[in-house]
C-alpha positions as CSV (number, residue, x, y, z in Angstrom):
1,X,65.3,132.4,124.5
2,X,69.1,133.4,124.2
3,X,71.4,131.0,122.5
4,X,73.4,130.4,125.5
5,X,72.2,126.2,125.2
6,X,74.8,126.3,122.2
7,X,77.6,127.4,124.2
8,X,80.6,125.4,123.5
9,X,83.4,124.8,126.3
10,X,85.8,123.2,123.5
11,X,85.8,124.5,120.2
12,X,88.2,123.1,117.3
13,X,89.8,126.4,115.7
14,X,92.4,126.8,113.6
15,X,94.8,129.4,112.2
16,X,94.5,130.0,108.4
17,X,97.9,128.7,108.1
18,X,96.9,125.1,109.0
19,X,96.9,123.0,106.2
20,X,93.5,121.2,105.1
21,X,94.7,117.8,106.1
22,X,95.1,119.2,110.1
23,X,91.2,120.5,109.5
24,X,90.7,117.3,108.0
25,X,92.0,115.2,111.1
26,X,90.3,117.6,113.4
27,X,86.9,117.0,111.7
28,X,87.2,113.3,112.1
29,X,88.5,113.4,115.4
30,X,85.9,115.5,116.8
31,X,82.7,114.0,115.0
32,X,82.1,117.7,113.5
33,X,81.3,118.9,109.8
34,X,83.4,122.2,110.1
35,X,86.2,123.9,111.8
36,X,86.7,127.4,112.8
37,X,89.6,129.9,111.4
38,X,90.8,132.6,113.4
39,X,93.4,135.2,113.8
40,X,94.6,137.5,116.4
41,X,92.0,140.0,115.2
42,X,89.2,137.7,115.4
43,X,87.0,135.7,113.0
44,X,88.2,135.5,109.6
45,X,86.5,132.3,107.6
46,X,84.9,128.9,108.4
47,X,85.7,125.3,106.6
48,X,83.1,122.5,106.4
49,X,83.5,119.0,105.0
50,X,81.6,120.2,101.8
51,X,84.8,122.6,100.8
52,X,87.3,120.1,101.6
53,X,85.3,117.5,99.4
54,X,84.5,120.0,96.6
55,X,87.4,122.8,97.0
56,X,90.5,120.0,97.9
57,X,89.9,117.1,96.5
58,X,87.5,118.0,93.8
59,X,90.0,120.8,92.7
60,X,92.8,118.1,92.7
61,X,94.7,119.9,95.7
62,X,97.6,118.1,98.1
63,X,95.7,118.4,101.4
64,X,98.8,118.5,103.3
65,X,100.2,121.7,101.8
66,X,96.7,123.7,101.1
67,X,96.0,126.1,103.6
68,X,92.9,126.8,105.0
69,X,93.4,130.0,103.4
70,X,93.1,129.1,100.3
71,X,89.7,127.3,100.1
72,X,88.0,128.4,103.5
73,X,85.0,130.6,103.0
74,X,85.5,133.8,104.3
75,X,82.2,135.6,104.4
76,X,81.4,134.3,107.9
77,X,78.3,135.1,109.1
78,X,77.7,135.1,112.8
79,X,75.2,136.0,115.5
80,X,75.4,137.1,119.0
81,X,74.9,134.8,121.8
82,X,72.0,137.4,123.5
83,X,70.2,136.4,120.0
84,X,67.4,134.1,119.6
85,X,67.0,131.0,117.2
86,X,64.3,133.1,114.9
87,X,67.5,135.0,114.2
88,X,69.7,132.1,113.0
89,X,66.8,130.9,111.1
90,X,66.8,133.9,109.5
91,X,70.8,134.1,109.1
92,X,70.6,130.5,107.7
93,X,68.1,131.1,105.0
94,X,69.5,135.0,104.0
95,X,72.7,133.6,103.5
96,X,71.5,129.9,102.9
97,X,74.1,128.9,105.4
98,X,73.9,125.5,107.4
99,X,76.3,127.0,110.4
100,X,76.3,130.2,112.3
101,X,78.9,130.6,114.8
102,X,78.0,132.1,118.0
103,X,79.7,135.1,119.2
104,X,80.5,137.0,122.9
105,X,82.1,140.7,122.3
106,X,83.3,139.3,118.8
107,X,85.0,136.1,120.5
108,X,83.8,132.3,118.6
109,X,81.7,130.7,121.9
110,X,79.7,128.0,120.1
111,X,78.1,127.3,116.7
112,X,74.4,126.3,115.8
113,X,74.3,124.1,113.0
114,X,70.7,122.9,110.8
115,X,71.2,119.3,112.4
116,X,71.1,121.2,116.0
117,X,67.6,123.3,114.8
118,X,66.4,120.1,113.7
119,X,66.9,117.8,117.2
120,X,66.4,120.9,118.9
121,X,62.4,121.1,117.9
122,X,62.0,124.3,118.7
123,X,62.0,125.2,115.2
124,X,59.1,124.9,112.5
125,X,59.0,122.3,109.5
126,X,58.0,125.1,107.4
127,X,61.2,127.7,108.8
128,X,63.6,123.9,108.0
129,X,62.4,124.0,105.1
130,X,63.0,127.6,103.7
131,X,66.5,126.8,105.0
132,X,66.8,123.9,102.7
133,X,65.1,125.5,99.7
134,X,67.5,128.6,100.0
135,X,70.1,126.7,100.1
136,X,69.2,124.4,97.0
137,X,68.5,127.6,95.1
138,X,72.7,128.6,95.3
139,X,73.8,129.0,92.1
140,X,76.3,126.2,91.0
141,X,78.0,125.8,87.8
142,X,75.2,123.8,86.2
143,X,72.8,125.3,88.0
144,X,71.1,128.7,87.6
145,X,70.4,130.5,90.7
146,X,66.8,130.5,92.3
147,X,66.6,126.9,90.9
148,X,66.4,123.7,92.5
149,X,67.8,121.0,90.0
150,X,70.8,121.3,87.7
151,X,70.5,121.7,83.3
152,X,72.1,119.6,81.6
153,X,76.0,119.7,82.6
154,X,76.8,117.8,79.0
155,X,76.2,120.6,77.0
156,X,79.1,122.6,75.5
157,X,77.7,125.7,76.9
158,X,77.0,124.6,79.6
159,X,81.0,123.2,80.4
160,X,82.3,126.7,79.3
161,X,79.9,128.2,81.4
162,X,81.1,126.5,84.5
163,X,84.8,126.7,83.5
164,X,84.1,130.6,83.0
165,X,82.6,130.6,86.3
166,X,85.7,128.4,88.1
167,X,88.4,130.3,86.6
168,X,86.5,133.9,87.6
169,X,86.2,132.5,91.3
170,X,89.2,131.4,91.6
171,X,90.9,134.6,89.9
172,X,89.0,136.6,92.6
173,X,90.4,134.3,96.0
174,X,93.9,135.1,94.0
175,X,93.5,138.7,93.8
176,X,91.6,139.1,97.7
177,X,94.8,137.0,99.1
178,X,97.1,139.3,97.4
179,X,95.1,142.1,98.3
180,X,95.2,141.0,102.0
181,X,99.1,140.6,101.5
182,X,100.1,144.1,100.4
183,X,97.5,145.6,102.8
184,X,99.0,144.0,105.7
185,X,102.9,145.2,104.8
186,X,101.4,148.3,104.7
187,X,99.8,148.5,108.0
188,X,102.9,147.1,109.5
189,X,105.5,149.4,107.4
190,X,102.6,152.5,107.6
191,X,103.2,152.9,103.7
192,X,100.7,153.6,100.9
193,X,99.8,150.4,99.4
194,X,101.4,151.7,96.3
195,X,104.8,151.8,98.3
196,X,103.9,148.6,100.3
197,X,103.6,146.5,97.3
198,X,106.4,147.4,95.7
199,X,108.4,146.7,99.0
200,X,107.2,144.0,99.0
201,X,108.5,142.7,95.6
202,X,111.9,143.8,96.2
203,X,112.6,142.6,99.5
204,X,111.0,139.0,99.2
205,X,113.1,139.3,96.1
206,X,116.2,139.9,97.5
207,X,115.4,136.8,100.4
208,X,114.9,134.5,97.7
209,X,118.5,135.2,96.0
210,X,119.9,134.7,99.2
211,X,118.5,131.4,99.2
212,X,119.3,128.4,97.1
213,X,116.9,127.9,94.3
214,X,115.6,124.5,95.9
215,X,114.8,126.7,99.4
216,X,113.7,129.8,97.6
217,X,111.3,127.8,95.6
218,X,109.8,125.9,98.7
219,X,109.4,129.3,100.2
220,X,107.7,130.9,97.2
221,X,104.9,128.3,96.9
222,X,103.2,129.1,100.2
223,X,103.2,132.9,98.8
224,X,100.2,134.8,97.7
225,X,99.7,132.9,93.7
226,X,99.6,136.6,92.1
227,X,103.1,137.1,93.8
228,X,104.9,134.2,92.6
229,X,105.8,134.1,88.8
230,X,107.2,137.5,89.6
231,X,109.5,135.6,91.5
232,X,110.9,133.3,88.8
233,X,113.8,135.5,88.2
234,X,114.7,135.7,92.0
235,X,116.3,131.9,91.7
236,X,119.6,132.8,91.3
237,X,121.3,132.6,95.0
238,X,122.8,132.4,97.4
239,X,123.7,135.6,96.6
240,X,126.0,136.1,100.0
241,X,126.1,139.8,99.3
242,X,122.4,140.4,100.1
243,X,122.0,140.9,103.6
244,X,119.6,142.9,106.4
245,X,121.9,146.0,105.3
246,X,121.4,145.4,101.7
247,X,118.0,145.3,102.0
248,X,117.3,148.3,103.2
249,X,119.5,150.4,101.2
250,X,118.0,148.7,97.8
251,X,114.8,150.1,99.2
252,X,115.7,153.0,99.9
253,X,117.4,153.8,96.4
254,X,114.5,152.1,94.7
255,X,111.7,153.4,96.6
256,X,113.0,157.2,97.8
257,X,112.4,156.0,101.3
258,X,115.0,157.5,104.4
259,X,116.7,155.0,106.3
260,X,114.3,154.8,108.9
261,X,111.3,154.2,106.7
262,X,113.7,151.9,104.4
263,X,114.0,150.0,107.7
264,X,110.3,150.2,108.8
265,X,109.5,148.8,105.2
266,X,112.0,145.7,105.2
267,X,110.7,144.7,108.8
268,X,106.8,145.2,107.3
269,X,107.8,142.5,104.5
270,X,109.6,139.9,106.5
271,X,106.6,140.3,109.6
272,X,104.1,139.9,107.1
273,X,106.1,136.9,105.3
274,X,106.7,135.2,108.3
275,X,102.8,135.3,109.3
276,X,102.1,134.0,106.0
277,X,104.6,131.3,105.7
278,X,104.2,127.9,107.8
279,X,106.7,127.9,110.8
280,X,108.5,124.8,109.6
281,X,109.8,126.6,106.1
282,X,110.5,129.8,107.8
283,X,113.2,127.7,110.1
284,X,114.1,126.2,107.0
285,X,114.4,130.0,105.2
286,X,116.4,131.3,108.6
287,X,119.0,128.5,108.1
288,X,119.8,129.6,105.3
289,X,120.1,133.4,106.3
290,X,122.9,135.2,108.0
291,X,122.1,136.5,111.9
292,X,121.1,140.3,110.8
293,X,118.2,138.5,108.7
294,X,117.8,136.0,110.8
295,X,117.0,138.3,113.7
296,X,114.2,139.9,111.0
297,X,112.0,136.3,111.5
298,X,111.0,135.4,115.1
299,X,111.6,132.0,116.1
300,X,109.1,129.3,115.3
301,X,107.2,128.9,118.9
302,X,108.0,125.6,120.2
303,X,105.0,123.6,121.5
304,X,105.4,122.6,125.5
């Protein structure tokens, strides 16, 4: 039997740009444990309650200015609508998931969550329980993996352990978000990444001294985290000498680009930036900005 029974008419999804608070809201409002996050090309991560109670508010985070991409999990695994529920079951305890979205041509359609195996009854105690079990066996920073209960989290070693563990997880989302950053101003700018990150650098530099410190500093925060302290000396504006022209011709000295790829490679940067950014600070940035830049942001879209 296909999965067609989970099919969802209304879904609650959400751009990784939302802020944890709006998935919050969305969660309450719609009775539901976990929200969706998309792009334009698809699928990119899922956010239950658990990561807002362990990733926002257990890692002391303002829930009205965390994105979703910061603390969504991104691994998402998924099954095809033609599948059956032996297949989520399997999914579920591989991956010792509780929720597998539901796909048609690589397009979210519905989700199938444990709670929906267990009202269901189609599904066996003893497949719920391997679920459960595979699950409880996820390694946790008191907890080995392939074990069910926790050693003793008072222990000096085992603090450092779980600090080590924190600080190594959280280096990694750092260096993945960056990683996504640069690849994207490449793909935009069609520039080695090489090339791409150091365009990227230099022009967000050059925005951020046209800007005063206050704006420029509200800007840099919703950057990639590996970016940012290389952008503490870029506080010295408003520089009204750095404009579109500027730009481009700093990257074309600095970088050995022609003017058209100098170009190509400015426009990469501020594309990618304004995708990053929220819309409200990029009307804020664009204020700021004389009309050549300005023209380099699209206007924030303006709901009906």
């Amino acid at each position: 039997m296909s999965l067609e029974r989970f099919r969802q008419r209304r879904m609650v999804i959400l751009g990784r740009q939302s802020t944890t608070y709006q998935a919050a809201r969305a969660m309450a409002d719609n009775h539901i444990g976990a929200v969706l996050v998309s792009e334009p090309q698809g699928l990119v991560g899922i956010l239950t309650d658990r990561d807002l109670a362990l990733g926002v508010l257990g890692g002391d985070l303002d829930p009205r200015t965390t994105r979703l991409g910061e603390v969504m999990s991104e691994q998402v695994v998924t099954c095809d609508v033609g599948a059956d529920l032996d297949e989520v079951v399997r999914l579920m305890r591989e991956h010792a998931v509780r929720r597998i979205p539901i796909t048609e041509n690589g397009r979210p359609v519905g989700i199938v969550t444990f709670d929906d195996l267990v009202v269901d009854g189609s599904v066996g105690l003893d497949a719920l329980r391997s679920i459960v079990t595979a699950q409880l066996e996820v390694e946790a920073p008191h907890k080995p993996a392939g074990t069910l209960h926790p050693t003793d989290p008072a222990s000096a070693e085992g603090r450092a352990a779980g600090r080590a563990r924190a600080l190594v997880r959280a280096e990694a989302r750092a260096e993945a978000t960056y990683g996504r950053v640069v690849a994207a101003v490449a793909e935009a700018g069609q520039l080695d990444r090489k090339v791409a990150e150091q365009a990227l650098l230099l022009a967000t530099c050059m925005l951020c001294r046209r800007l005063t410190p206050t704006e420029a500093q509200d800007l840099i925060a919703q950057l990639p985290s590996k970016l940012q302290p290389r952008l503490d000396e870029c506080l010295d504006g408003p520089d009204r000498a750095v404009t579109a022209q500027a730009i481009e011709d700093e990257l074309g000295r600095t970088l050995g680009l022609d003017a058209e790829r100098a170009s190509s490679a400015m426009r990469a940067v501020f594309k990618v930036i304004g995708d990053t950014v929220s819309p409200g600070q990029i009307a804020n940035v664009r204020d700021q900005l004389p009309q050549d830049m300005k023209d380099l942001f699209p206007l924030p879209s303006v709901e009906p």
